[in-house]
Structure formats: C-alpha cells, structure tokens
N, C-alpha and C positions, 0 to 999 in steps of 0.2 A: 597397531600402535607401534608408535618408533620405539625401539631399544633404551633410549636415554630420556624417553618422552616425559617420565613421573620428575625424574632427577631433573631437566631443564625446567619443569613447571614450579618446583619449590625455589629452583634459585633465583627466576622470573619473579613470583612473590616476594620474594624475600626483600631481590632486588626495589622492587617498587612501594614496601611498608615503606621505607625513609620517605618523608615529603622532599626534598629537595631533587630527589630521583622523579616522585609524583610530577613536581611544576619543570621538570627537562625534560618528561613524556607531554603534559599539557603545549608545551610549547612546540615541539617538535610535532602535533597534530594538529596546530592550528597554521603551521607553516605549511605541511603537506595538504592540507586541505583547502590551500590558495593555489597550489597549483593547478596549472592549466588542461592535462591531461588528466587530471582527477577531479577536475572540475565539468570537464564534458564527460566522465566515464557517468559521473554522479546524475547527468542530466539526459543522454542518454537511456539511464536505469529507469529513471522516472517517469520523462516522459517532459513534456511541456505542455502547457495550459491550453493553450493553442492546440492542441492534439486531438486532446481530449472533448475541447467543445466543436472540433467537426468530427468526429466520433458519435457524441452526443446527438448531434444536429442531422447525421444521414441512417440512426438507428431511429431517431425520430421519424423520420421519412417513412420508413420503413414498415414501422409500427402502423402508422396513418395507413399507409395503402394494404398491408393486409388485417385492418379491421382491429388493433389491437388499442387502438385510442376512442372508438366508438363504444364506449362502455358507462357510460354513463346513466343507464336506466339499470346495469346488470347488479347492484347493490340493492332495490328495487324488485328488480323480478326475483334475486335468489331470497330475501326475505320472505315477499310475498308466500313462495312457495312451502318457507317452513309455519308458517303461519297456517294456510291452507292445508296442510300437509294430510288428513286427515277426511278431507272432503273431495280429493281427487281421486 
C-alpha cells in the first residue's frame, strides 16, 4: 500500500460527504462515460450480442455431432435404474 494511501482515502471521503461535490462527480461520470474510447473499451469487455449467438450457435453444432443433445430418453433410463436398483 502507498505511503499516503489511508490519509488520500479520508480526504477522498470527506471530500465527497458534501452533495454539491456528489452531483460534480455525478456529472463528471456521466460525461466520461459518452466518450468514445470508453465507450468501445466498455463493449469490447463485454462482448456483443452478435458474439455471443454464433458462439452459441457453433457449440450447439458441436454438442449435436458429439452426442451431447441426444439425451432425451437418459432422464428415463437413469430413473428407471434407481427404481430397479434392487432387481439388477
């Protein structure tokens, strides 16, 4: 931790109890966060929707060809089993 780090952090608060300081940070974060390079950093991070659904769409693929969407009777068989469980 920095040297001066406890003393910046009380006068950081202190500074920000006043509301008129509160709505000069409010404003000042709603300007920076129309910026343009803070605006692709943010989308970037995230990701886009579009990504996401062929992402989606070639794990699906995926899944299909090695067996992992064929499962629809295995709800079925593993019941069965504990039912049985005693006669096998």
């Amino acid at each position: 931790m920095h040297m001066y780090h406890k003393s910046r952090y009380r006068a950081r608060k202190k500074y920000y109890e006043k509301e008129e300081n509160k709505e000069q940070k409010r404003v000042y974060q709603r300007t920076y966060e129309k910026r343009p390079e803070v605006m692709a950093r943010k989308r970037k991070k995230w990701g886009g929707k579009r990504e996401k659904t062929l992402i989606y769409a070639h794990h699906e693929q995926w899944a299909r060809d090695n067996g992992y969407r064929d499962n629809d009777n295995l709800n079925g068989k593993n019941s069965d089993r504990f039912v049985n469980y005693e006669v096998e």
